[in-house]
C-alpha positions in Angstrom: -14.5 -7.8 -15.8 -14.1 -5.6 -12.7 -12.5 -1.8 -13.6 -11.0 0.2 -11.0 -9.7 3.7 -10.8 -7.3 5.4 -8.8 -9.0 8.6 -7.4 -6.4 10.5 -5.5 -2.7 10.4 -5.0 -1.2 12.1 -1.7 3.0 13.2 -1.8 5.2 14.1 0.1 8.6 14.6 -1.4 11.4 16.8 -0.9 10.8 20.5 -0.7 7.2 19.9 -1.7 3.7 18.7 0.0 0.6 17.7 -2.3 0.3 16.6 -5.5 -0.4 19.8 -7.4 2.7 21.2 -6.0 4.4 17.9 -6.8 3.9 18.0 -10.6 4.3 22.1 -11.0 8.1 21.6 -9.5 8.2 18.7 -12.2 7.0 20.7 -15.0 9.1 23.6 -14.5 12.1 21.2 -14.1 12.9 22.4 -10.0 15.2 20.6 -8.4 14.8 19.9 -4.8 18.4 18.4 -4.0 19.8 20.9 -1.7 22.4 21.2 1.3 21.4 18.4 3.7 20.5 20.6 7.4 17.9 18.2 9.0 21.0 16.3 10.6 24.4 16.7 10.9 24.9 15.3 7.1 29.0 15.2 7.8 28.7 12.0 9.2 27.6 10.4 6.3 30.3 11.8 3.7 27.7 13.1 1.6 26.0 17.1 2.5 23.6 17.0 -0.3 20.0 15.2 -1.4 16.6 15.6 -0.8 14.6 16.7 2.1 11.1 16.2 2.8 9.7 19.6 4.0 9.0 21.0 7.6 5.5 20.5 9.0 3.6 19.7 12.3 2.8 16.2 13.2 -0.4 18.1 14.8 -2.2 16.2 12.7 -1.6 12.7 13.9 -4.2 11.4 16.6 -2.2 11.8 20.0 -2.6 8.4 21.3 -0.2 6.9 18.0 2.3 8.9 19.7 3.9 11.0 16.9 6.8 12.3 18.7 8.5 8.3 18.6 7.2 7.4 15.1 9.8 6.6 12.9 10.4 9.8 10.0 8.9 7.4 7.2 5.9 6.8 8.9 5.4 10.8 9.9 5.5 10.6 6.3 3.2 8.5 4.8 0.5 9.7 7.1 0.8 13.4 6.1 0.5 11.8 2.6 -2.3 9.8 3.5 -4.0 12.6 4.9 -3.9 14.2 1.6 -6.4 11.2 0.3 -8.5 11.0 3.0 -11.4 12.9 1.0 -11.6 10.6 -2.0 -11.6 7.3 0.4 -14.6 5.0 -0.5 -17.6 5.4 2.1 -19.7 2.3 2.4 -17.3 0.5 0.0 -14.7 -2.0 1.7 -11.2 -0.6 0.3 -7.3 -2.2 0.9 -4.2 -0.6 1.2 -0.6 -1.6 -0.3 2.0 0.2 0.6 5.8 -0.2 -0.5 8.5 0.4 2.1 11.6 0.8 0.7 13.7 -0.3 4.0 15.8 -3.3 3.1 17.5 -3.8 6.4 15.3 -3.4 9.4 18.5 -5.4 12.1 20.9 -3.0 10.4 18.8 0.3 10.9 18.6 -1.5 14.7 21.6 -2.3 15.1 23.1 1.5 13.6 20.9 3.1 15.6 21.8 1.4 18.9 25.7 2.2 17.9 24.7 5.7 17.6 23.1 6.0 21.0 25.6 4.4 22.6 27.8 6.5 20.6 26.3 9.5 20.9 27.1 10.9 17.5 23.6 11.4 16.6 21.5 11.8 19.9 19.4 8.8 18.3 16.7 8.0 20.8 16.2 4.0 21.4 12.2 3.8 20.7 13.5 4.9 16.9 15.1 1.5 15.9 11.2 -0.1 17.2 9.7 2.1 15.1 11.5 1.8 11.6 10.2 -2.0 10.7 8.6 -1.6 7.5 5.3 -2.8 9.2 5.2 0.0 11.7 4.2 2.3 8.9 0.7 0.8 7.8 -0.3 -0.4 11.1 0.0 3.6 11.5 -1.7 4.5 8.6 -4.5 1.9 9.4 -5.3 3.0 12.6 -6.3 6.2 10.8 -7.7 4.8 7.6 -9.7 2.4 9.1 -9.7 -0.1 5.7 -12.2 -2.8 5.5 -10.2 -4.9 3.2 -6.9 -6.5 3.0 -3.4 -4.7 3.8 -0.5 -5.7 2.8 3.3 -4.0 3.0 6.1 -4.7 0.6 9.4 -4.2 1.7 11.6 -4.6 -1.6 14.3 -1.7 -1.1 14.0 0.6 -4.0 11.3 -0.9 -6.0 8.7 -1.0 -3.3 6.3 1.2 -4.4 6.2 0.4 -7.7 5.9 -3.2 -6.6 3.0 -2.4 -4.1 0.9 -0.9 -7.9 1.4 -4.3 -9.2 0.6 -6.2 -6.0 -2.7 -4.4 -6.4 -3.4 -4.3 -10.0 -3.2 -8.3 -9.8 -5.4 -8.4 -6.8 -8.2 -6.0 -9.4 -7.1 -8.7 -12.1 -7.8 -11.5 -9.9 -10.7 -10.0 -8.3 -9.3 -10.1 -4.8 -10.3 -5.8 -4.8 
């Protein structure tokens, strides 16, 4: 039987960067929902939730061209950088991600309205650049993985759906 381990965890969630961060908040029982002011929230008919803090996408390599990813994707490299450390060296690793955008021709199709529209100053590389794939095609590009990568776009679930995906490839002895 093959065992595997997880060895590091990056996060990025809202008001908070890094896992140690992450699980003081937890502990102490901080909430992060606040006043919505990364966008003009009126729009939506709700002003409060969750915000993922500032920070410079200085970190991204240039030629990915950070300034027209997609926020999720900003994302998930910043939390990838976090791992980056703890990545196997002369061991072929995967990646499974979980994207939880259920919609990709509605996020299109809302964000050409908008441009045309004008109500959010939505720039038209953004609607490109939220597929669920654009994400780990990112994240690969950095990561450089040797082994299979897969996305899981599920809505809500996807996350936990992209543990299972590779906890059954370990089982099966696909990892």
């Amino acid at each position: 039987m093959k065992r595997a381990v997880i060895t590091a965890q990056g996060i990025v969630a809202p008001q908070v960067i890094g896992v140690d961060d992450f699980w003081s908040r937890l502990k102490d029982g901080r909430s992060a929902i606040t006043f919505l002011t990364r966008f003009d929230a009126e729009i939506t008919g709700c002003l409060i939730g969750g915000q993922a803090p500032d920070f410079s996408c200085d970190f991204i390599p240039q030629h990915l061209k950070p300034k027209r990813m997609a926020r999720h994707t900003v994302l998930l490299l910043k939390a990838a950088e976090q791992i980056r450390p703890f990545l196997p060296k002369n061991r072929s690793f995967g990646i499974r991600v979980g994207v939880a955008t259920s919609d990709c021709s509605m996020i299109a199709k809302s964000g050409i309205q908008r441009t045309a529209k004008g109500s959010l100053g939505v720039i038209s590389g953004v609607p490109t650049q939220s597929p669920p794939h654009a994400a780990i095609a990112a994240l690969s590009t950095i990561l450089q993985p040797t082994g299979e990568v897969h996305t899981l776009s599920s809505a809500c679930a996807a996350g936990l759906d992209a543990i299972g995906m590779a906890a059954r490839d370990i089982i099966e002895g696909r990892a």
